[in-house]
Structures are given as structure tokens and as C-alpha cells.
N, C-alpha and C positions, 0 to 999 in steps of 0.2 A: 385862807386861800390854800386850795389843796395845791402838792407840785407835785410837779410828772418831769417825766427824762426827755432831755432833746431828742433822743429818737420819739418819743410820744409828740412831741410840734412835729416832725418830718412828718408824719402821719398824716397830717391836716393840707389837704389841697386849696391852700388861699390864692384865688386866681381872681388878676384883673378882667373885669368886663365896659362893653357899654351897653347900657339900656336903649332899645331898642323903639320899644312902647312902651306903654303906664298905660293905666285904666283902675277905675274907682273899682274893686272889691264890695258888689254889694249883697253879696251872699256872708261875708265874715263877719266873727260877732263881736270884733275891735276894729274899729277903721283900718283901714290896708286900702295899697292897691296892689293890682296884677301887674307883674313887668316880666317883660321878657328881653333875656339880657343875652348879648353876644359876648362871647367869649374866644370869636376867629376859631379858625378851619381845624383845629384840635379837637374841643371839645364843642362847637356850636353853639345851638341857640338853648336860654335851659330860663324856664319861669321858676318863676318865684313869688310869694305874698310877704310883702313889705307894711309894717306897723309905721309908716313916714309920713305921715297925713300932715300931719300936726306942722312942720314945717316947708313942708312939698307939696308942688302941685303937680298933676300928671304932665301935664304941657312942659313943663321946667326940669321936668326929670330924660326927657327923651335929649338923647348924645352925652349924658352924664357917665362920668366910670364910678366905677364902684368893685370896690373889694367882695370876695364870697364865697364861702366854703364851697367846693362843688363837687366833694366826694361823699359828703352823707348821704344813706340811703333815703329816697327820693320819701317824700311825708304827703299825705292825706289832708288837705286843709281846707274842709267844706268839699265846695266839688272841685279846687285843684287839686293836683298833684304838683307840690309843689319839688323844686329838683333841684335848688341851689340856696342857701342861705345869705343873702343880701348880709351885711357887717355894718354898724354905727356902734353912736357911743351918745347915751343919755345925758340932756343938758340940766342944769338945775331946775326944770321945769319938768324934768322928766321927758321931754320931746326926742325922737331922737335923730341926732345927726349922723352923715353918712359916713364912714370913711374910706378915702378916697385917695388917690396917689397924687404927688404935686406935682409931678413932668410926665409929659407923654410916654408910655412902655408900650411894647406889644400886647394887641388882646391875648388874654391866656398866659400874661406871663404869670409865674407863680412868686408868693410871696418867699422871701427867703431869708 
């Protein structure tokens, strides 16, 4: 495990959202779907391609929050652009689950 300095985490913009829509990814070359996730009147509406198949359905994921870096420089993935990095944590099946805040915060609040 490499470490870096708490100003290196300040760096990292981990912002609450919610998913907005889901949609099957059938252009990617691992299961994904497309979402597009709000993140309120800060920073808006910002998609994403999510590898969550495996235990999500798109139907199930629309009003979900979700953790997500939303300052990395926006990534090429297929024909999105994708503009926020969605956050989970791999289960012993290697599936991966989302993570997610346990009490209601404001969209856009930052992790801290």
C-alpha cells in the first residue's frame, strides 16, 4: 500500500449523489451501465460508466446515493465521456458493491 499526505486525500473531491437513470452499456467491453448521477445545484448532472451489473439492476439503481470522485479529468470510455467515477468495494465474488452514506446529507456534500 503506497501512502501519501492528508493534503494528497484533501485533493480528492468525494461528493454525495443520486442517480438519476441507469441504462445497460451496450457499447462497453465489461458489463457497465450508463448513469447519470445528480450531485444538486453545485456541480449538476455528471455520467458515469459503472462495472455494477453483477449485482444491480438499472430499475433499482434510479434514487440510489452514491459516493464519486468528481474532480478527475473527464475519461473516454467507448462512446461516453465519462465525468465522475461512481466508488464501491469488491465482494468475495469479486461483484462490486456500492458505497453509499447511511443518513440522508445534502447532494454534493463532500466527503470529509
Amino acid at each position: 500500500m503506497e501512502t501519501i499526505s492528508f493534503n494528497d486525500f484533501l485533493k480528492i473531491e468525494l461528493r454525495v449523489g443520486r442517480i438519476i437513470s441507469a441504462s445497460v452499456f451496450k457499447e462497453a467491453r465489461k458489463p457497465a451501465y450508463i448513469l447519470h448521477v445528480d450531485f444538486g445545484a453545485e456541480l449538476g448532472i455528471k455520467k458515469s460508466s459503472a462495472q455494477i451489473t453483477a449485482l444491480y439492476q438499472p430499475d433499482e439503481l434510479v434514487g440510489k446515493w452514491v459516493v464519486a470522485v468528481v474532480n478527475f479529468p473527464p475519461k473516454q470510455v467507448g462512446p461516453l465521456m465519462s465525468e465522475c467515477l461512481v466508488t464501491g468495494f469488491h465482494n468475495e465474488h469479486g461483484e462490486v458493491a456500492l458505497c453509499v452514506p447511511d443518513r440522508p446529507v445534502p447532494l454534493g456534500a463532500k466527503l470529509l
